[in-house]
VEXGUZA-671723 format. One record per residue: residue number from 1; chain; x, y, z of N, C-alpha, C, O in turn. Coordinates in pm, whole numbers, plus 50000, padded with zeros to 5 digits. Example, Ala and Ser with C-alpha at 12.3 -4.5 7.8 and 13.67 -1.06 7.14 Angstrom:
<atoms>
 selo zanu   nxx   nyy   nzz  caxx  cayy  cazz   cxx   cyy   czz   oxx   oyy   ozz
    1    A 51319 49431 50780 51230 49550 50780 51320 49670 50780 51424 49668 50846
    2    A 51285 49775 50708 51367 49894 50714 51290 50003 50787 51341 50114 50804
</atoms>
This chain:
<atoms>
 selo zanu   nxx   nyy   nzz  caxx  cayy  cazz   cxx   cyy   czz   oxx   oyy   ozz
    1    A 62914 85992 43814 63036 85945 43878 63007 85928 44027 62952 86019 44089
    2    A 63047 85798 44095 63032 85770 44217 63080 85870 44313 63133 85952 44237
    3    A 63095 85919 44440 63136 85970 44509 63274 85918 44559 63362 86003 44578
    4    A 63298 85800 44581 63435 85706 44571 63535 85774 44424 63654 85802 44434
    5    A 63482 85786 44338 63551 85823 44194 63598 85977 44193 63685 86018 44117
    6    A 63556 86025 44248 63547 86208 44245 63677 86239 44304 63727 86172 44395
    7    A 63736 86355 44245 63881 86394 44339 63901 86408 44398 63905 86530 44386
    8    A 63939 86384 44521 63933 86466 44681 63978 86610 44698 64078 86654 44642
    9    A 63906 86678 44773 63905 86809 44774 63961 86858 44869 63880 86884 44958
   10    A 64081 86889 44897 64135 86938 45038 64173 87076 45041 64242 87101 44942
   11    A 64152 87192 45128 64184 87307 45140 64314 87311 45219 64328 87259 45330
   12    A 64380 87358 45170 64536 87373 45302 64549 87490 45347 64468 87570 45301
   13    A 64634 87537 45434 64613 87697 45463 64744 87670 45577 64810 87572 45611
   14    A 64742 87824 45616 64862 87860 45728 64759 87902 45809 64683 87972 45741
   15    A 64715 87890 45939 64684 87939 46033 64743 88043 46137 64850 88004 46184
   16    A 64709 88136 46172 64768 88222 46280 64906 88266 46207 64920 88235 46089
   17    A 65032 88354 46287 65059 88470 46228 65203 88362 46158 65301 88435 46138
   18    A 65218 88288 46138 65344 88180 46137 65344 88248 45968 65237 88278 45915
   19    A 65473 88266 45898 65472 88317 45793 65576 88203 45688 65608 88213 45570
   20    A 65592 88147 45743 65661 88039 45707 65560 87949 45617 65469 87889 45674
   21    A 65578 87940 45454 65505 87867 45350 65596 87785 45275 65527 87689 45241
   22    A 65668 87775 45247 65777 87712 45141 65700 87548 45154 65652 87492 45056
   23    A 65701 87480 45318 65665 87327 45329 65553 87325 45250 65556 87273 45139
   24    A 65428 87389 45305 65318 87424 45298 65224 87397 45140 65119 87337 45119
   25    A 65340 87491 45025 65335 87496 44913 65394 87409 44808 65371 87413 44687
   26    A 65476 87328 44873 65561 87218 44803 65462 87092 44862 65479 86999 44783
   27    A 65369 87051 44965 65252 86973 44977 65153 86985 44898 65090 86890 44853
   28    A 65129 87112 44873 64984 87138 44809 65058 87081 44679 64996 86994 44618
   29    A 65174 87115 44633 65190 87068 44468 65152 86925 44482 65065 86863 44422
   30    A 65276 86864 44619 65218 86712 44522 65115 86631 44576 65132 86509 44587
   31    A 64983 86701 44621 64864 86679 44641 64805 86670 44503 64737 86578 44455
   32    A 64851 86806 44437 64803 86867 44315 64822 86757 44222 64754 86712 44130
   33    A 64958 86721 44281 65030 86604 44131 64961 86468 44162 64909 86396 44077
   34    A 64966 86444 44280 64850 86310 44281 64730 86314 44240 64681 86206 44209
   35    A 64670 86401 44230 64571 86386 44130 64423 86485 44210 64312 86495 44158
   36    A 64464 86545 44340 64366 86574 44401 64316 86719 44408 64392 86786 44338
   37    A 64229 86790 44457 64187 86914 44403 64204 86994 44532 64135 86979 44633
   38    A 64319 87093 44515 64377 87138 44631 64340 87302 44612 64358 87371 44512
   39    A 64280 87341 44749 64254 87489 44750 64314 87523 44829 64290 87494 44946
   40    A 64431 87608 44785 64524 87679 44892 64504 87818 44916 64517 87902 44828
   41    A 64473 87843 45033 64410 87975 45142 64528 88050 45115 64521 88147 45039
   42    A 64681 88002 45192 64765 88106 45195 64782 88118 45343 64747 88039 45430
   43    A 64837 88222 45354 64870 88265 45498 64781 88313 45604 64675 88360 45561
   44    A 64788 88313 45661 64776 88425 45821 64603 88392 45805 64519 88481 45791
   45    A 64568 88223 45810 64408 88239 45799 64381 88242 45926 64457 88229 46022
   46    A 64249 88263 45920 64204 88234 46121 64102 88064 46099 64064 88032 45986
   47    A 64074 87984 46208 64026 87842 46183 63843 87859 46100 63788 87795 46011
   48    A 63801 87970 46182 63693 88046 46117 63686 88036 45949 63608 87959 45893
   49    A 63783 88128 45873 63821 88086 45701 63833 87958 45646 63790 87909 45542
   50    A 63932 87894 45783 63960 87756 45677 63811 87686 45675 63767 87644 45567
   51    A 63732 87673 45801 63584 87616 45793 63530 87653 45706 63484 87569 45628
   52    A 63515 87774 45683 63418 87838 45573 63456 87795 45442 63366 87783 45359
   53    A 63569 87771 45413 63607 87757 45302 63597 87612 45274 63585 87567 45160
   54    A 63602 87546 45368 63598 87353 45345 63416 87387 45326 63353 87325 45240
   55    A 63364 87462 45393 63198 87419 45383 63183 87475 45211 63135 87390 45136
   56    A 63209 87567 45167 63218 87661 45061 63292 87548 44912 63241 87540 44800
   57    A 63414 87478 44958 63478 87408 44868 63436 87279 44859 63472 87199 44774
   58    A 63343 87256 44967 63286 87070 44942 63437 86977 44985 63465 86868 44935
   59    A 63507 87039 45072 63620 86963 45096 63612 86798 45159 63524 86750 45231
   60    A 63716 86743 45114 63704 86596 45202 63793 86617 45304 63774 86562 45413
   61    A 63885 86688 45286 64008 86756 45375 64022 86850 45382 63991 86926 45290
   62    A 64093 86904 45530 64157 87002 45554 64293 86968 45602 64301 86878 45686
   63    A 64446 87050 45545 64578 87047 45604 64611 87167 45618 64637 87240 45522
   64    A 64616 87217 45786 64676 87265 45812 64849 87264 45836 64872 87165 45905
   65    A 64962 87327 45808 65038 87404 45863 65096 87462 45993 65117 87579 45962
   66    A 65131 87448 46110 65182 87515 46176 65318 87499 46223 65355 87398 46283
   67    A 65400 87606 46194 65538 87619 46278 65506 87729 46403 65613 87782 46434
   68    A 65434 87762 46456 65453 87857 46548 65442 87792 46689 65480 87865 46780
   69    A 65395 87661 46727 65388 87603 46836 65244 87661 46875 65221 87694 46991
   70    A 65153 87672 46782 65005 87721 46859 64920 87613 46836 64803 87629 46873
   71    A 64951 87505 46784 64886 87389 46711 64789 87331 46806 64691 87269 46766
   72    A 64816 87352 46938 64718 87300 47064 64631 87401 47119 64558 87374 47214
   73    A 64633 87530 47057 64499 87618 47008 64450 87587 46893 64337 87541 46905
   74    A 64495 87592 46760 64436 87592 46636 64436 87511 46630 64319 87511 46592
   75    A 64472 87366 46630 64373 87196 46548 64248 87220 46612 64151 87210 46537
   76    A 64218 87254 46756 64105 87244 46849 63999 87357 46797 63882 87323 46781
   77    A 64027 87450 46778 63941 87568 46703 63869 87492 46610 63755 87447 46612
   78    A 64020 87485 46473 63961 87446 46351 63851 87348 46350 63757 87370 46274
   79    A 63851 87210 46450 63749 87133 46441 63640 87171 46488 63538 87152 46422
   80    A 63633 87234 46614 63551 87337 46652 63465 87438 46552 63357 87477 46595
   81    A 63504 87479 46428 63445 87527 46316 63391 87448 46261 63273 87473 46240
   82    A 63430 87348 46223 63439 87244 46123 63283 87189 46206 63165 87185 46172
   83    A 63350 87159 46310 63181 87116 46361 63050 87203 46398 62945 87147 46428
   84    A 63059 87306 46394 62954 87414 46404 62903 87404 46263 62780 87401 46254
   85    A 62987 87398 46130 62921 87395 46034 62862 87199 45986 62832 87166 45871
   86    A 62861 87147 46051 62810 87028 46035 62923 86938 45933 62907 86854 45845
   87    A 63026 86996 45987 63164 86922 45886 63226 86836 45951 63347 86843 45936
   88    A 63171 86716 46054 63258 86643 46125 63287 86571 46039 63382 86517 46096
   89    A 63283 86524 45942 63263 86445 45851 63457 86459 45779 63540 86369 45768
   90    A 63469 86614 45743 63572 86604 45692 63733 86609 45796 63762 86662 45903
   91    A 63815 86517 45689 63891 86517 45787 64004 86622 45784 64029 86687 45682
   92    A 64081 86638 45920 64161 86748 45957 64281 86672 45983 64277 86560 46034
   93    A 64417 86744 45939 64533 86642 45927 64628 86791 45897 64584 86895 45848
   94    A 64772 86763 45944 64821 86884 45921 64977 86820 45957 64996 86705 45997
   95    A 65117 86954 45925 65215 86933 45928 65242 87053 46010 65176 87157 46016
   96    A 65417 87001 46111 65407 87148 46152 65588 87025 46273 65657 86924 46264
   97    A 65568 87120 46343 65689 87070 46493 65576 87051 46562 65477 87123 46554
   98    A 65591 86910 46662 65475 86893 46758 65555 86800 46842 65626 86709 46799
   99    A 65536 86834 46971 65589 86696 47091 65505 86563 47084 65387 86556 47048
  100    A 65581 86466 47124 65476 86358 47047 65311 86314 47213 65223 86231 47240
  101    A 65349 86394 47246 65224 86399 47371 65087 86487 47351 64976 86488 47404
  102    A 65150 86556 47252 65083 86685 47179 64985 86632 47075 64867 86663 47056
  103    A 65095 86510 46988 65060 86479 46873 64917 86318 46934 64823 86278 46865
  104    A 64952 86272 47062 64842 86221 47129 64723 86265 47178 64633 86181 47187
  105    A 64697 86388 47216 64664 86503 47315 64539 86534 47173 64417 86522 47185
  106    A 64611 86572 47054 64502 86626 46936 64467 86518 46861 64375 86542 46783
  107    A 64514 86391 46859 64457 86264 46784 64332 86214 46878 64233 86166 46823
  108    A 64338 86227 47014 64199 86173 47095 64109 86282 47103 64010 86268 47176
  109    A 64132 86428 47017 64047 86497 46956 63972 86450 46861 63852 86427 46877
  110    A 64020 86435 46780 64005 86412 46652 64059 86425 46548 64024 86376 46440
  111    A 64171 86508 46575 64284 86514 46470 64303 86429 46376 64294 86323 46438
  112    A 64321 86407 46285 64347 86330 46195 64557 86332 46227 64625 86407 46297
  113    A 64608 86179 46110 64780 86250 46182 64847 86345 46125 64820 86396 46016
  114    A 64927 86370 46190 65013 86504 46158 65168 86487 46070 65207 86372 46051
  115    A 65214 86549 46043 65352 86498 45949 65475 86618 46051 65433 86730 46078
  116    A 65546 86598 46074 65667 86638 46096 65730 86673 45942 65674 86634 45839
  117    A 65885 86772 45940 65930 86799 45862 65997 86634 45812 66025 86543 45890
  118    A 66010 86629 45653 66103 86524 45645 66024 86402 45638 66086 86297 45626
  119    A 65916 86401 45643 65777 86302 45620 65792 86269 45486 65802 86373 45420
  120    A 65797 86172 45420 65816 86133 45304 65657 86164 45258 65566 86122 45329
  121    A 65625 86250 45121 65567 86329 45074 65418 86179 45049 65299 86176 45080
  122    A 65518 86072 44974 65386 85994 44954 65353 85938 45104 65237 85921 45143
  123    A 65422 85921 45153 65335 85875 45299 65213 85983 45348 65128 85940 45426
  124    A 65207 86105 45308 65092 86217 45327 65032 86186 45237 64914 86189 45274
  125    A 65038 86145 45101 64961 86126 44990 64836 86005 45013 64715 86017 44998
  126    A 64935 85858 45066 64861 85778 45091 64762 85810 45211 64641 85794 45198
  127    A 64816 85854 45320 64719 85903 45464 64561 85959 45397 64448 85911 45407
  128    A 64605 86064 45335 64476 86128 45321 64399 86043 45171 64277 86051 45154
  129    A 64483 85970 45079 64367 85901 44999 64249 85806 45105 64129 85813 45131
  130    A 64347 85731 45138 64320 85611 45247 64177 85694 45341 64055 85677 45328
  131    A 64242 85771 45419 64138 85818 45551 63996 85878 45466 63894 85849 45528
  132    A 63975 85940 45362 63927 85992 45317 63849 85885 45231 63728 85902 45246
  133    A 63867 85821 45179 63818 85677 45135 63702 85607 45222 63595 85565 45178
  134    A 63763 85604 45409 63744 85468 45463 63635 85631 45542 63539 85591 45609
  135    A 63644 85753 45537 63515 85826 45553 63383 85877 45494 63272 85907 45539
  136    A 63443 85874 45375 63342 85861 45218 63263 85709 45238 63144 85703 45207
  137    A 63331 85588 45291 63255 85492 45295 63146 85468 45389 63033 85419 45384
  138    A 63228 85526 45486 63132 85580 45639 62979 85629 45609 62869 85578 45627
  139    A 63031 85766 45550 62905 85812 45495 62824 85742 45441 62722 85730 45509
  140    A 62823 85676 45325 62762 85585 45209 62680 85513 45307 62557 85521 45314
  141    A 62760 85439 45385 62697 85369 45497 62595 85414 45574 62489 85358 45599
  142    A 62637 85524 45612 62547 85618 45702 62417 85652 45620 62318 85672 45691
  143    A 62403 85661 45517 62312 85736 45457 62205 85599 45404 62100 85614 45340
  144    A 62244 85515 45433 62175 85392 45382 62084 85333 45511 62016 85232 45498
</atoms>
């Protein structure tokens, strides 16, 4: 089976002490229900776990979570992991409250985009088939 054909693998998680899951877990389902292979961490991870676990799970994605307003520490960490383990590759995309200067501020990171509450569920569905697609092709490319 091609690498294009394979399920996409995204880890989701809560970062830092925000205890708030209900959004979190109602994404991962209909990740789950679109057809994709979702490893959910759970709470109170540090960006350290979620890396380990995208290097560990063969992830194409990572979605973070945040309601606590720390999101302009943790997206920057997490990629920061992500790239120590040679994971620039996968992408980082998350939901949470963000000012939209914020939501500029971590996209010329590298952020992948972010969803606000109230994001219509397939509009996250399509984002990450799509981005994840047009980086899988990247690669292919790259490796040729």
């Amino acid at each position: 089976m091609a690498e294009r054909d394979t399920p996409i693998r995204i880890v989701v998680a809560k970062v830092g002490l925000d205890g708030h899951d209900r959004g979190i877990r109602v994404v991962a389902k209909a990740l789950q229900d679109a057809g994709m292979e979702v490893i959910y961490l759970g709470l109170r991870q540090t960006p350290e776990m979620v890396a380990e676990a995208a290097l560990q799970e063969d992830a194409d994605a990572v979605g973070v979570s945040i309601l606590s307003a720390a999101h302009m520490t943790i997206f920057p960490r997490v990629l920061e992991e992500l790239s120590a383990r040679d994971l620039g590759h996968v992408l980082l995309t998350g939901g949470g409250i963000f000012p939209e200067e914020d939501i500029t501020e971590l996209r010329s990171m590298g952020v992948g985009e972010l969803f606000e509450p109230g994001a219509p569920m397939e509009q996250f569905v399509t984002y990450i088939r799509e981005e994840v697609a047009r980086r899988r092709a990247a690669r292919v490319g790259a490796d040729r």
